[in-house]
OpenMM code with the backbone's topology and positions (N, CA, C; nanometers):
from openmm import Vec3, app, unit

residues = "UNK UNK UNK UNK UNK UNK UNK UNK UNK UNK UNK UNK UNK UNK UNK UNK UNK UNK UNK UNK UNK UNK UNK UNK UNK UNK UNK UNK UNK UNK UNK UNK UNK UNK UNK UNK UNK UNK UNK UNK UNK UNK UNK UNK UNK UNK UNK UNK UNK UNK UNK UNK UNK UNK UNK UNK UNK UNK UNK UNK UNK UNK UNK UNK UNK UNK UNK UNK UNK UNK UNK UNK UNK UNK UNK UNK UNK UNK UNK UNK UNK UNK UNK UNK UNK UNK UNK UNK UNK UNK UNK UNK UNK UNK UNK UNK UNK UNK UNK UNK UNK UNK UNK UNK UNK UNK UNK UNK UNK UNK UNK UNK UNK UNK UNK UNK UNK UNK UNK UNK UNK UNK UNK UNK UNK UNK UNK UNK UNK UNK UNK UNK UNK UNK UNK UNK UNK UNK UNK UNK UNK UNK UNK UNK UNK UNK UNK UNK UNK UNK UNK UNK UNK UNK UNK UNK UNK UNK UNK UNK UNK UNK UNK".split()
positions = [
    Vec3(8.8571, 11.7191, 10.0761),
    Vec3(8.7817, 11.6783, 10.1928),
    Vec3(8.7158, 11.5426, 10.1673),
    Vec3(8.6662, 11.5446, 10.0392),
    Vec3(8.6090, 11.4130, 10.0230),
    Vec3(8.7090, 11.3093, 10.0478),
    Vec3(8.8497, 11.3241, 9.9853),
    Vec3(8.9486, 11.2164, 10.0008),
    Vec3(8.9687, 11.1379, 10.1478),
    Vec3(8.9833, 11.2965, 10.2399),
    Vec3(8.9565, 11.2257, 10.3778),
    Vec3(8.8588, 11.1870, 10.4461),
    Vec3(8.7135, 11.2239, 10.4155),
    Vec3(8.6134, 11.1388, 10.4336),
    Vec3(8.6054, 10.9708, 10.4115),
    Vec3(8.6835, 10.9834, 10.2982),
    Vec3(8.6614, 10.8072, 10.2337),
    Vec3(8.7868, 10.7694, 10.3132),
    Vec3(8.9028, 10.8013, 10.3470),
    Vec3(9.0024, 10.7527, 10.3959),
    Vec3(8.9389, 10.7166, 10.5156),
    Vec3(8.8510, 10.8089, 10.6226),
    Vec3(8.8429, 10.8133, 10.7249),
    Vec3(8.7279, 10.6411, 10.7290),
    Vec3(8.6386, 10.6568, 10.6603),
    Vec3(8.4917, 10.5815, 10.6509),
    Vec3(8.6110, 10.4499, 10.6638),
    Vec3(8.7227, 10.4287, 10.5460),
    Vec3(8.7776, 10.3294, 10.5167),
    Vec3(8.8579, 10.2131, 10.6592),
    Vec3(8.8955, 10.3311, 10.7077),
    Vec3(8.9608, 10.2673, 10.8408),
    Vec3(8.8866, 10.2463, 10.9222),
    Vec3(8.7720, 10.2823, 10.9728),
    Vec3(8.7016, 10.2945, 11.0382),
    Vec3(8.6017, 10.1017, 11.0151),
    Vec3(8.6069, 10.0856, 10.8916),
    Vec3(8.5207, 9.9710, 10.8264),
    Vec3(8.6083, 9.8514, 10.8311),
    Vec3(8.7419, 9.9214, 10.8122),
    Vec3(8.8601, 9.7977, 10.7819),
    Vec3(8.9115, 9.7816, 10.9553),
    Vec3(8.8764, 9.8658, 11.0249),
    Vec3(8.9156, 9.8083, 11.1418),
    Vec3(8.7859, 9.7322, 11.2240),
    Vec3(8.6582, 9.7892, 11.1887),
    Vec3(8.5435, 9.6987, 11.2388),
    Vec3(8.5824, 9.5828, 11.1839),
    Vec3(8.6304, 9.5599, 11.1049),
    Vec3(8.6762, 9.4179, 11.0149),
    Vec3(8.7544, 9.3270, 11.0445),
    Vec3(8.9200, 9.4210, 11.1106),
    Vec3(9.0336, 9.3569, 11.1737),
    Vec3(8.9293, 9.3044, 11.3372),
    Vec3(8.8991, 9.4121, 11.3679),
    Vec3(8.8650, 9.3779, 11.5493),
    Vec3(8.7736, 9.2306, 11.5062),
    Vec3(8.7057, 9.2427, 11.4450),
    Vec3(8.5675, 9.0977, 11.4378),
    Vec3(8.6809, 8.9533, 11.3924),
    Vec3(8.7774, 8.9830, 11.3132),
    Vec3(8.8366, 8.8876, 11.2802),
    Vec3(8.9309, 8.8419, 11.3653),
    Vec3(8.9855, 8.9503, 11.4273),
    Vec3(9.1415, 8.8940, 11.5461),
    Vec3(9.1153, 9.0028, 11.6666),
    Vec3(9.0953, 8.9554, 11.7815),
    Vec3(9.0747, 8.9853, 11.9112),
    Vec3(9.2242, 9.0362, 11.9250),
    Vec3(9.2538, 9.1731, 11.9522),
    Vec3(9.3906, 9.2188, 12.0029),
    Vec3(9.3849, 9.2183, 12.1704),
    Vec3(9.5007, 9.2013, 12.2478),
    Vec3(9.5148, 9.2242, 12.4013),
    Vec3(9.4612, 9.3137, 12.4439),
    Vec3(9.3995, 9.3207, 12.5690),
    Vec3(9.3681, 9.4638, 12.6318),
    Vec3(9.4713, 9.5509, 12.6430),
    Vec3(9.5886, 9.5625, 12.6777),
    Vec3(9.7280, 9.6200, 12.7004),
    Vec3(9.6718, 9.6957, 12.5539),
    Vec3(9.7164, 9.6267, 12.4579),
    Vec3(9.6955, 9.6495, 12.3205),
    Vec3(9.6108, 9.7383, 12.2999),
    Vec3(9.4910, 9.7113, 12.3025),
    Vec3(9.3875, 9.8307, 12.2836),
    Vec3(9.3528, 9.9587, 12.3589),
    Vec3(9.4099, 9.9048, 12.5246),
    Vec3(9.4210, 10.0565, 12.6004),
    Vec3(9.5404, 10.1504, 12.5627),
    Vec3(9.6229, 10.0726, 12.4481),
    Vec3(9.7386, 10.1522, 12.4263),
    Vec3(9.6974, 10.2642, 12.2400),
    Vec3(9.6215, 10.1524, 12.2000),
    Vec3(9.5620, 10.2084, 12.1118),
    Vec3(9.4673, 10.3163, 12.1131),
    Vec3(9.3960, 10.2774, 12.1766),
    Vec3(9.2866, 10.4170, 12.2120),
    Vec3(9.3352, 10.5626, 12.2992),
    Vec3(9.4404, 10.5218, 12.3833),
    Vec3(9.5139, 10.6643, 12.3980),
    Vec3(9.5783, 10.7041, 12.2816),
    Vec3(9.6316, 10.6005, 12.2138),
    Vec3(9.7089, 10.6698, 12.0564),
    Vec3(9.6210, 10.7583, 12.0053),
    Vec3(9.4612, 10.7019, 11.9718),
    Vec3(9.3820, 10.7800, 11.8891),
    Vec3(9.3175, 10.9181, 11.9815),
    Vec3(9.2777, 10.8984, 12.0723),
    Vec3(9.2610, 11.0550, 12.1471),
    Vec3(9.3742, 11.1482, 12.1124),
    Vec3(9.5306, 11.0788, 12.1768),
    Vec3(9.7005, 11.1884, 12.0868),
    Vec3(9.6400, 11.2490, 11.9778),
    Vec3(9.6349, 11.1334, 11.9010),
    Vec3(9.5986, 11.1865, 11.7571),
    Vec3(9.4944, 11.2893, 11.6928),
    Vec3(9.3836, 11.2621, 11.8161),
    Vec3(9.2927, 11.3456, 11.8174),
    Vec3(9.2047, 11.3124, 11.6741),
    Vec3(9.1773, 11.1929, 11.6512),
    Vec3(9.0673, 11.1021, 11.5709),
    Vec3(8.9251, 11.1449, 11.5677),
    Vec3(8.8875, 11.1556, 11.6666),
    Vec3(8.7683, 11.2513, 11.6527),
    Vec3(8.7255, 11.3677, 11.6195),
    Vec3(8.8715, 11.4333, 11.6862),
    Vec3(8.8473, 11.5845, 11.5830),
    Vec3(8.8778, 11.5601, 11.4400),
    Vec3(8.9395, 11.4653, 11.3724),
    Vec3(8.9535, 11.5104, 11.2520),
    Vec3(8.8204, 11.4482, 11.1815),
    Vec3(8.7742, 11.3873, 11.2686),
    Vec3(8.6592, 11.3409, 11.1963),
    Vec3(8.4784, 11.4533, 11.1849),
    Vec3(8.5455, 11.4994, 11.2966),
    Vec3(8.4856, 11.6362, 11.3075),
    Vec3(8.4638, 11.7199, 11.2075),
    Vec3(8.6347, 11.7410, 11.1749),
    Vec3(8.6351, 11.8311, 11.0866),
    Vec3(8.5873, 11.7979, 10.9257),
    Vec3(8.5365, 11.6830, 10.9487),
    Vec3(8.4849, 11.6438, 10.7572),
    Vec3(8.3660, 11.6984, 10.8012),
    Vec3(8.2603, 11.6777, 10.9319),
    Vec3(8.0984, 11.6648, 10.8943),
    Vec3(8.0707, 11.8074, 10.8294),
    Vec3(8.1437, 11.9297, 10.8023),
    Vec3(8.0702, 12.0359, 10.7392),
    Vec3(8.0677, 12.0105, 10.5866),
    Vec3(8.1809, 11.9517, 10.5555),
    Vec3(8.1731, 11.8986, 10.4292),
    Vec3(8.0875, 11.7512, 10.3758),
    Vec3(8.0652, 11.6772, 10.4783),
    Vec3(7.9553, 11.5789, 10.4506),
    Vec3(7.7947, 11.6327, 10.4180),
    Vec3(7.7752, 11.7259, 10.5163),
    Vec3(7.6357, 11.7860, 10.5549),
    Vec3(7.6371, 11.9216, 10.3973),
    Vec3(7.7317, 11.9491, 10.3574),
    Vec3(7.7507, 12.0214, 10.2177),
    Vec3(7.6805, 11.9419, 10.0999),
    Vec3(7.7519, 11.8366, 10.0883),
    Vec3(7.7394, 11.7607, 10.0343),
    Vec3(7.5516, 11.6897, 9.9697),
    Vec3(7.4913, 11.6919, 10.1082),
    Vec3(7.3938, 11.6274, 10.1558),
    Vec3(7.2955, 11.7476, 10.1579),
    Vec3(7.2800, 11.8955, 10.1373),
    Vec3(7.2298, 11.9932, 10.1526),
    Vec3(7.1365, 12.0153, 10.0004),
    Vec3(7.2159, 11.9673, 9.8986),
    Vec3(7.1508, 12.0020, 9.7439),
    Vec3(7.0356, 11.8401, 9.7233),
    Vec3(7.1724, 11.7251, 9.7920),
    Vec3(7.0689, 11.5927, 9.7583),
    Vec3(6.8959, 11.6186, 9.8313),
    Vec3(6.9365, 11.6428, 9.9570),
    Vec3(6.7768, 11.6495, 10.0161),
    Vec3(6.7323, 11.7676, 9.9971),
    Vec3(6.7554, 11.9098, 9.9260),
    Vec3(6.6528, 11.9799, 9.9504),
    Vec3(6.5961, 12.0252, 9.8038),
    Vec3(6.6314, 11.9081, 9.6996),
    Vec3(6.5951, 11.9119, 9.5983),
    Vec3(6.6400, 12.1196, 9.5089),
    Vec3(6.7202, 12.1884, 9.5752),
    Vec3(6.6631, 12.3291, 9.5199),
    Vec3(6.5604, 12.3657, 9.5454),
    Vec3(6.4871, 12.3733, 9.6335),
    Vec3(6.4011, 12.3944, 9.6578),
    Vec3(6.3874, 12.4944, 9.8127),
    Vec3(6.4158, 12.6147, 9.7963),
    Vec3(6.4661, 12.7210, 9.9175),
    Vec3(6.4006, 12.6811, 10.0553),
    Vec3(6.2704, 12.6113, 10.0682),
    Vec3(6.1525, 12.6696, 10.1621),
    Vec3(6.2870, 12.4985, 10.2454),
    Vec3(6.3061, 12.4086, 10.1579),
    Vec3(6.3889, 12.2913, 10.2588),
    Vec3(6.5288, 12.3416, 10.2981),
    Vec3(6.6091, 12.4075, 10.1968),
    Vec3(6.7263, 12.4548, 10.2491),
    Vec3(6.7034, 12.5269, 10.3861),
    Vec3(6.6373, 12.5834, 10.4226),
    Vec3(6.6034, 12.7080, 10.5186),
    Vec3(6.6116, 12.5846, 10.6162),
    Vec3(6.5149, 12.4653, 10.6224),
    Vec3(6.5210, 12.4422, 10.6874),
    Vec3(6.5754, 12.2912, 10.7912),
    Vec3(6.6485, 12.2797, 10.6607),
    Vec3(6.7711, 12.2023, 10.6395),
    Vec3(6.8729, 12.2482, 10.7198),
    Vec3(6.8864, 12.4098, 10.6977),
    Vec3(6.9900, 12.4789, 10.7466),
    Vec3(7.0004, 12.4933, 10.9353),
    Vec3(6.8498, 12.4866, 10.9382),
    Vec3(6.7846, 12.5131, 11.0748),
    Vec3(6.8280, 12.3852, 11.1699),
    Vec3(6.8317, 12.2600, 11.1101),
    Vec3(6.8327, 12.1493, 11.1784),
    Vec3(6.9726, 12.0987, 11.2248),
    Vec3(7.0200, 12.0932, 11.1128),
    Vec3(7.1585, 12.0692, 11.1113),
    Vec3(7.2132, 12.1053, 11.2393),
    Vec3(7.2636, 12.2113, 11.3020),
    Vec3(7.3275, 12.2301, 11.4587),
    Vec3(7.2853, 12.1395, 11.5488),
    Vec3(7.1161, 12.1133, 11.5555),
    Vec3(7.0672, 12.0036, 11.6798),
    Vec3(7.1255, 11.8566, 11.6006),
    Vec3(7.1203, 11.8350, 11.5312),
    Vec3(7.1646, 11.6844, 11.4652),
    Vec3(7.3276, 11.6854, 11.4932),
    Vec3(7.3831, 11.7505, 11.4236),
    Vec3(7.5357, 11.7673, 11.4749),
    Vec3(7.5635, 11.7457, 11.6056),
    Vec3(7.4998, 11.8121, 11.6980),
    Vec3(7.5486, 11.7959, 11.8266),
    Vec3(7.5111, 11.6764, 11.9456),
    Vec3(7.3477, 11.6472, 11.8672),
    Vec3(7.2865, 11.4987, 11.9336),
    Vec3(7.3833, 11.3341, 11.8870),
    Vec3(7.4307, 11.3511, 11.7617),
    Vec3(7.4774, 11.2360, 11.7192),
    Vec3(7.6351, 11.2778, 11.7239),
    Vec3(7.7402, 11.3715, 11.7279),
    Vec3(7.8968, 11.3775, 11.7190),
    Vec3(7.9530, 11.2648, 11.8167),
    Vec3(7.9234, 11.2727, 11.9370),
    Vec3(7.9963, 11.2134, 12.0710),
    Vec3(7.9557, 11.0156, 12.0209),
    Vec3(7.8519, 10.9976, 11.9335),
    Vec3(7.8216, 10.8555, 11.9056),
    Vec3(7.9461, 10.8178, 11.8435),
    Vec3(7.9593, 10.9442, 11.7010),
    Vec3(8.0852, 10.8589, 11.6008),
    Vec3(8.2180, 10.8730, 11.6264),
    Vec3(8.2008, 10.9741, 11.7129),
    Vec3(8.3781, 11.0230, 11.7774),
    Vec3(8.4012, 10.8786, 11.8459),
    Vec3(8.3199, 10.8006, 11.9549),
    Vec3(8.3724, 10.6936, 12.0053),
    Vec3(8.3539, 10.5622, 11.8741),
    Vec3(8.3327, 10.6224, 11.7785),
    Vec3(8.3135, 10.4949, 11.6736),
    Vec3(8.4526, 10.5144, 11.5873),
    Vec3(8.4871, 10.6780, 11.5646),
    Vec3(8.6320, 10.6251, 11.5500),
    Vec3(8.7004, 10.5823, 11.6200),
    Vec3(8.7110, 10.6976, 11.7258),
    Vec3(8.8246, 10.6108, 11.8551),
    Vec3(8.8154, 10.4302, 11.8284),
    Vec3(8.7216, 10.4194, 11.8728),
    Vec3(8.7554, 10.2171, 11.8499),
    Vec3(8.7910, 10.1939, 11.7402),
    Vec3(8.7435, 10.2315, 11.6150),
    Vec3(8.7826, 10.1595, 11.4721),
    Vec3(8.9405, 10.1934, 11.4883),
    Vec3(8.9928, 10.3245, 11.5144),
    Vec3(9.1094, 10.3658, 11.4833),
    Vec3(9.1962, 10.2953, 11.6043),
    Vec3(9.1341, 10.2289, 11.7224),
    Vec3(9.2226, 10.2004, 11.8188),
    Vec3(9.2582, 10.0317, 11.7539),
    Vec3(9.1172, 9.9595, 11.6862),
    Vec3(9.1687, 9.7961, 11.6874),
    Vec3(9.2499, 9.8056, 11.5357),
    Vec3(9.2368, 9.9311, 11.4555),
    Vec3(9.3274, 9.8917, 11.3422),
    Vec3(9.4579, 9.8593, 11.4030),
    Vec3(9.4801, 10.0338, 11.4594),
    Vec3(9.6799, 10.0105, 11.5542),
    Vec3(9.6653, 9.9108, 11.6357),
    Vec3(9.6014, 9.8508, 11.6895),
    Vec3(9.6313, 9.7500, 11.7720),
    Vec3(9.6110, 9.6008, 11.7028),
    Vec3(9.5582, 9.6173, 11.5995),
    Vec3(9.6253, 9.5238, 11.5073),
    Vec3(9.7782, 9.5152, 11.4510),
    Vec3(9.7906, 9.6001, 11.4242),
    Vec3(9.9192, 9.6397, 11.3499),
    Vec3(10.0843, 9.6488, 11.4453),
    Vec3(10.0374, 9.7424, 11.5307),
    Vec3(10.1622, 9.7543, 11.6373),
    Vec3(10.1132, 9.6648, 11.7755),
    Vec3(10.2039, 9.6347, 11.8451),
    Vec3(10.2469, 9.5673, 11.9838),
    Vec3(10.2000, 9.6735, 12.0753),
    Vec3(10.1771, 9.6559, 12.2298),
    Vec3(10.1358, 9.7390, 12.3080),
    Vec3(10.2397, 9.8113, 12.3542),
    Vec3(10.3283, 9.7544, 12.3508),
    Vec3(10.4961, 9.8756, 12.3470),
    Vec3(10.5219, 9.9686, 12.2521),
    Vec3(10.4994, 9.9174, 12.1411),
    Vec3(10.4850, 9.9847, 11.9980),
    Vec3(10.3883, 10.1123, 12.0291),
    Vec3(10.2512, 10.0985, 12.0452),
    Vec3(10.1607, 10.1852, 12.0374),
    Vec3(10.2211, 10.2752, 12.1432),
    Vec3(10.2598, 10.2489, 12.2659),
    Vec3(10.2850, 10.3335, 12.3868),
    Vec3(10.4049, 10.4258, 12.3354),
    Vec3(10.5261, 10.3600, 12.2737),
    Vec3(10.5967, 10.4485, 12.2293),
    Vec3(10.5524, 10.5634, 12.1741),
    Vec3(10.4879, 10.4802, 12.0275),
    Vec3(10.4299, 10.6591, 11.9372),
    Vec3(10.2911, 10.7307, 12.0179),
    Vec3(10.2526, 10.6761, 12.0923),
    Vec3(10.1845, 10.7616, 12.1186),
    Vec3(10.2865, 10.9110, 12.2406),
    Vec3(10.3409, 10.8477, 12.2727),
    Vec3(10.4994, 10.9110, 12.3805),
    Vec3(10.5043, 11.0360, 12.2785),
    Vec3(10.5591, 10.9651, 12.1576),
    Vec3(10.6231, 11.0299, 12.0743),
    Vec3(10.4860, 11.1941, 11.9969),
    Vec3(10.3974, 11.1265, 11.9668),
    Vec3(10.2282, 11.2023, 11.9260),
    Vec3(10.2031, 11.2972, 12.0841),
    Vec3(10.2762, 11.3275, 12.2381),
    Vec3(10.2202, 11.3678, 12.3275),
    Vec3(10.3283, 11.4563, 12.3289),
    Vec3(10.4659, 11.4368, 12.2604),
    Vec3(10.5651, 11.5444, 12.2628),
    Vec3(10.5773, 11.6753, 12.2113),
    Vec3(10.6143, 11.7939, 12.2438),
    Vec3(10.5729, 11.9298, 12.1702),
    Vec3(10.6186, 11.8442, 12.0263),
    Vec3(10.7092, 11.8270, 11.9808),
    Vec3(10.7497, 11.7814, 11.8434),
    Vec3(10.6380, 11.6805, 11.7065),
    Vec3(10.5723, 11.6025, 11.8610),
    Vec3(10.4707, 11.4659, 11.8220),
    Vec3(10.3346, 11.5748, 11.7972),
    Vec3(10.2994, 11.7259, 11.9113),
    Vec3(10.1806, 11.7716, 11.8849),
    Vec3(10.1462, 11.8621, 11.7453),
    Vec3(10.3781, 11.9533, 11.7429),
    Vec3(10.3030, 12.0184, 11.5974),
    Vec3(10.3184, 11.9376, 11.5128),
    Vec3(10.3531, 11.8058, 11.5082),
    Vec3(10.3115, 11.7517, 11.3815),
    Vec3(10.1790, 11.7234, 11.3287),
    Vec3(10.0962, 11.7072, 11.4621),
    Vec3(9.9560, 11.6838, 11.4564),
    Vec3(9.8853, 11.8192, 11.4001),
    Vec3(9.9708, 11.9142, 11.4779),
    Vec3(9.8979, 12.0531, 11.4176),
    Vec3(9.9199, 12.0735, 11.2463),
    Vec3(10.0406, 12.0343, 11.2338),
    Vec3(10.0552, 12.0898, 11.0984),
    Vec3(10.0402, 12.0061, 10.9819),
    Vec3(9.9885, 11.8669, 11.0635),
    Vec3(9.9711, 11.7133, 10.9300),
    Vec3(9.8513, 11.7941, 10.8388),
    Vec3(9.7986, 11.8465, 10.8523),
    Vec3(9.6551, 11.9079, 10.7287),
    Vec3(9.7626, 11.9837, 10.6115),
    Vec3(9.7842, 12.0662, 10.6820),
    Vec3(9.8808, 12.1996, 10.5946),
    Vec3(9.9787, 12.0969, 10.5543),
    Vec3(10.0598, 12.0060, 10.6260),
    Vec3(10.1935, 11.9373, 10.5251),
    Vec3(10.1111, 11.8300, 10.4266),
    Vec3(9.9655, 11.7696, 10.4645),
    Vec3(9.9520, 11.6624, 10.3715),
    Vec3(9.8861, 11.7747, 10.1983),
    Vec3(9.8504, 11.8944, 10.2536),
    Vec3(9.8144, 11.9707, 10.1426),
    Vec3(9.9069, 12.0043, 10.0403),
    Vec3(10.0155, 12.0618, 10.1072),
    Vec3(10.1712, 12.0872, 9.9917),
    Vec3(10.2263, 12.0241, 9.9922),
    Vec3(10.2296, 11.8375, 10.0135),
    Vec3(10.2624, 11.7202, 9.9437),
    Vec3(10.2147, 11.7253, 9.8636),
    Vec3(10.0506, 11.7080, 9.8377),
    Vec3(10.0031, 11.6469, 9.7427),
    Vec3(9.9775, 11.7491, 9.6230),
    Vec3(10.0162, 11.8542, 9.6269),
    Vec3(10.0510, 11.9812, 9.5353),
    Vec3(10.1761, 11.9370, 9.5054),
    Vec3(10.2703, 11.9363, 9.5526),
    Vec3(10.4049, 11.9010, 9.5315),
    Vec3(10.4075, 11.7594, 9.4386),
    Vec3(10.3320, 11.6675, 9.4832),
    Vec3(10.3107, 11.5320, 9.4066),
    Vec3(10.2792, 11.5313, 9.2988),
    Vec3(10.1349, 11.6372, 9.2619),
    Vec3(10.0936, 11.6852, 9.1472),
    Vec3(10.1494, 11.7610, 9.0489),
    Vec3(10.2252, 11.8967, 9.0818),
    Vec3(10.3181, 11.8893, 9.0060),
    Vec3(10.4449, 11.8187, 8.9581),
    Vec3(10.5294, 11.7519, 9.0592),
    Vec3(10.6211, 11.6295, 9.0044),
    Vec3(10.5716, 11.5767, 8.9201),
    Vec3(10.4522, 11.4971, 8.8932),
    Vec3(10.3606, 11.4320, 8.8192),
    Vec3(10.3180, 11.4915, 8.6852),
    Vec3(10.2910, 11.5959, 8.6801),
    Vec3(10.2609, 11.6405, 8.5578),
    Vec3(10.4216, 11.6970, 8.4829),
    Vec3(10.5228, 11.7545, 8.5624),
    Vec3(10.6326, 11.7462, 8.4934),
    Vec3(10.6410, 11.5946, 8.4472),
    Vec3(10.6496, 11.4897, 8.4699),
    Vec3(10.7204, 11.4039, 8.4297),
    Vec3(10.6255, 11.2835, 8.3017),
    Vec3(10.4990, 11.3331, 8.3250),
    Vec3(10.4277, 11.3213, 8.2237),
    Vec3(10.4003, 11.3544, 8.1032),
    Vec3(10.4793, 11.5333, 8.1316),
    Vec3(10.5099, 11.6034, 8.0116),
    Vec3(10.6520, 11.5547, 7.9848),
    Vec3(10.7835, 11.5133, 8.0504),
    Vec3(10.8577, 11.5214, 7.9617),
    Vec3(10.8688, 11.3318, 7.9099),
    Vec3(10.7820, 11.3015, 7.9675),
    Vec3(10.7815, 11.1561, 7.9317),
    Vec3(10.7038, 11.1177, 7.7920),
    Vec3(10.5792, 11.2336, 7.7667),
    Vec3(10.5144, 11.2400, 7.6661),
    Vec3(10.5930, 11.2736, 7.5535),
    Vec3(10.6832, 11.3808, 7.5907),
    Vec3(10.7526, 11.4303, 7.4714),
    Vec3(10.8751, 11.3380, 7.3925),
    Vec3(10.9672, 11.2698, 7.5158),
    Vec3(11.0444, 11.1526, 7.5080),
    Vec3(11.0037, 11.0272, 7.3791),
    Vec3(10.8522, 11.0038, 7.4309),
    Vec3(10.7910, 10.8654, 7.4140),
    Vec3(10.7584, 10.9159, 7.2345),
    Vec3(10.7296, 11.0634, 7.2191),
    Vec3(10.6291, 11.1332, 7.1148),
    Vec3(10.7680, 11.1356, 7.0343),
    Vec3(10.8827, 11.1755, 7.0588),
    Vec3(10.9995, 11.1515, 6.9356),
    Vec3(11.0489, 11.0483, 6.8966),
    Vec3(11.0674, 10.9352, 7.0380),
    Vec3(11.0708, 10.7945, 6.9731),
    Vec3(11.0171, 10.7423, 6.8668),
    Vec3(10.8519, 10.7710, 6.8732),
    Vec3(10.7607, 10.6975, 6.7603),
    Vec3(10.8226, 10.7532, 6.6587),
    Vec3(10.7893, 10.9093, 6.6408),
    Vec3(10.8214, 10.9788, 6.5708),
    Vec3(10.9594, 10.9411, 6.4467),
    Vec3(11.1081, 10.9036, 6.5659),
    Vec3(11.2166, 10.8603, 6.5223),
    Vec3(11.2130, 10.7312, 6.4218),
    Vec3(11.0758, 10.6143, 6.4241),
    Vec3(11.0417, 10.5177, 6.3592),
    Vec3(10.9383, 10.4980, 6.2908),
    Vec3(10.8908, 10.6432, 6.2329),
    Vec3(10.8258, 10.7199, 6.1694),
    Vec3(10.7087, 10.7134, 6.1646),
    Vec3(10.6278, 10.7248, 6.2953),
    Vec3(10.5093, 10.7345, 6.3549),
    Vec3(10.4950, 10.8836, 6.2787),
    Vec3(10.3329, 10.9196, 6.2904),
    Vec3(10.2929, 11.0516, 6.1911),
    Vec3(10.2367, 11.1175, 6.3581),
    Vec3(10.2502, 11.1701, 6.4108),
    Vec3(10.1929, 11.2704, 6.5359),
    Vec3(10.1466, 11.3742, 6.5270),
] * unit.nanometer
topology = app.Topology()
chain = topology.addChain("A")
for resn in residues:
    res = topology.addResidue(resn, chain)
    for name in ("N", "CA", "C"):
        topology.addAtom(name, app.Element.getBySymbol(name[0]), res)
């Protein structure tokens, strides 16, 4: 969760960055910002704040039960007074990155493509497929570390390294 927190913060900063530096077309950006609603940008940004506010639960209440309680208490009114601020703060960050990047034909396509049953379960199932990639990545990775270790460990060995 943290990974996509920082991914999320990242685009979000790097596109306040692109938009201040290069003005994209309106075409452009009304094509972008329907991309990111498809995409549904706000909900995923949604879905980090339980893990942000986790996070943020031990820093401010020192261990100390009598603040957790009421830490715990606050949290729902804060969540719900400030969500609708950063949901439109991704939407824009996430609309002037793509509209940096792709053409207003470009964006209209994939977003075509992000509104199709095919384009929605991918949206449904991008959490669950980016999870057993990066399991899948991790083990590839450690196989090939082990047999690369062992490879590299007889070489020396072969020129009579002591291991």
């Amino acid at each position: 969760m943290y990974k996509s927190l920082m991914i999320a913060i990242g685009i979000t900063l790097l596109a306040i960055g692109v938009a201040k530096a290069e003005t994209s077309s309106p075409a452009a950006m009304d094509a972008a910002r329907s991309l990111a609603v498809t995409l549904k940008v706000a909900d995923q940004y949604k879905s980090l704040l339980p893990g942000i506010l986790l996070r943020l639960r031990p820093i401010l209440s020192q261990d100390r039960p009598e603040i957790e309680r009421d830490f715990d208490a606050a949290v729902p009114a804060i969540l719900e007074a400030n969500q609708s601020k950063y949901d439109n703060s991704m939407i824009e960050g996430a609309a002037a990155l793509y509209a940096k990047i792709f053409s207003a034909d470009e964006l209209r396509d994939i977003d075509a493509f992000y509104r199709s049953p095919a384009g929605q379960k991918y949206i449904e199932k991008s959490h669950e497929l980016s999870e057993i990639n990066q399991k899948l990545s991790d083990e590839i990775s450690r196989q090939a570390t082990d047999e690369m270790k062992e490879r590299i460990t007889q070489s020396l060995r072969e020129k009579g390294h002591k291991l």
